[in-house]
C-alpha positions, 0 to 999 in steps of 0.5 A: 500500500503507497498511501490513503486518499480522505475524502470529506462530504459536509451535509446538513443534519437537518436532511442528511442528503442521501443522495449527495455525490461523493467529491472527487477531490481528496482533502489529504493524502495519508503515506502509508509507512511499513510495519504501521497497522494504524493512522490518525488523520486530524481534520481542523480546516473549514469545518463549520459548528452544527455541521454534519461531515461523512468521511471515506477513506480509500487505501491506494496501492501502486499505480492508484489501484483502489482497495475498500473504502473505511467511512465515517460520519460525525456532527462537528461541535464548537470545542468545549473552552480552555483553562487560561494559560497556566503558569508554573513554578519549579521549586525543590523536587516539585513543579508546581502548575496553577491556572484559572477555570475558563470564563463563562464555563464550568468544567468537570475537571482537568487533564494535567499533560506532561512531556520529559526532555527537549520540545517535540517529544509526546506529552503523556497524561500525568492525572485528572483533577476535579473541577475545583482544582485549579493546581498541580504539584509534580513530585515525579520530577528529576532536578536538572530536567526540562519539562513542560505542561498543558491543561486541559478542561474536560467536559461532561455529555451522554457520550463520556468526556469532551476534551478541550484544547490544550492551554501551554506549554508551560516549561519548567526546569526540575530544581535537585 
C-alpha cells in the first residue's frame, strides 16, 4: 500500500442528503509507512459548528489501484473552552502548575499533560483533577530536567468526556 486518499462530504443534519455525490477531490493524502497497522488523520480546516461531515477513506496501492473504502460520519461541535494559560513554578523536587477555570464555563475537571526532555517529544497524561482544582504539584520530577505542561478542561455529555484544547506549554526546569 503507497498511501490513503480522505475524502470529506459536509451535509446538513437537518436532511442528511442521501443522495449527495461523493467529491472527487481528496482533502489529504495519508503515506502509508511499513510495519504501521494504524493512522490518525486530524481534520481542523473549514469545518463549520452544527455541521454534519461523512468521511471515506480509500487505501491506494501502486499505480492508484483502489482497495475498500473505511467511512465515517460525525456532527462537528464548537470545542468545549480552555483553562487560561497556566503558569508554573519549579521549586525543590516539585513543579508546581496553577491556572484559572475558563470564563463563562464550568468544567468537570482537568487533564494535567506532561512531556520529559527537549520540545517535540509526546506529552503523556500525568492525572485528572476535579473541577475545583485549579493546581498541580509534580513530585515525579528529576532536578536538572526540562519539562513542560498543558491543561486541559474536560467536559461532561451522554457520550463520556469532551476534551478541550490544550492551554501551554508551560516549561519548567526540575530544581535537585
Amino acid at each position: 500500500m503507497k498511501e490513503f486518499a480522505v475524502y470529506r462530504q459536509q451535509f446538513d443534519p437537518q436532511d442528511d442528503c442521501p443522495e449527495c455525490r461523493p467529491p472527487k477531490t481528496p482533502v489529504a493524502r495519508v503515506a502509508a509507512e511499513p510495519g504501521r497497522d494504524s493512522y490518525r488523520f486530524v481534520d481542523r480546516k473549514g469545518l463549520h459548528p452544527g455541521m454534519g461531515y461523512r468521511y471515506r477513506v480509500v487505501p491506494l496501492a501502486t499505480g492508484n489501484l483502489a482497495g475498500v473504502p473505511a467511512q465515517a460520519r460525525s456532527l462537528f461541535v464548537e470545542p468545549p473552552a480552555k483553562p487560561t494559560v497556566p503558569g508554573g513554578q519549579a521549586l525543590e523536587k516539585l513543579n508546581r502548575l496553577s491556572w484559572q477555570a475558563p470564563a463563562g464555563a464550568t468544567p468537570g475537571g482537568y487533564r494535567i499533560e506532561r512531556a520529559a526532555g527537549p520540545a517535540g517529544e509526546p506529552f503523556e497524561m500525568l492525572t485528572e483533577l476535579p473541577a475545583e482544582r485549579t493546581s498541580y504539584d509534580d513530585f515525579a520530577v528529576k532536578g536538572g530536567t526540562s519539562y513542560r505542561y498543558r491543561v486541559r478542561a474536560f467536559y461532561r455529555n451522554d457520550r463520556g468526556k469532551v476534551y478541550s484544547e490544550a492551554a501551554g506549554p508551560v516549561d519548567l526546569v526540575a530544581v535537585p
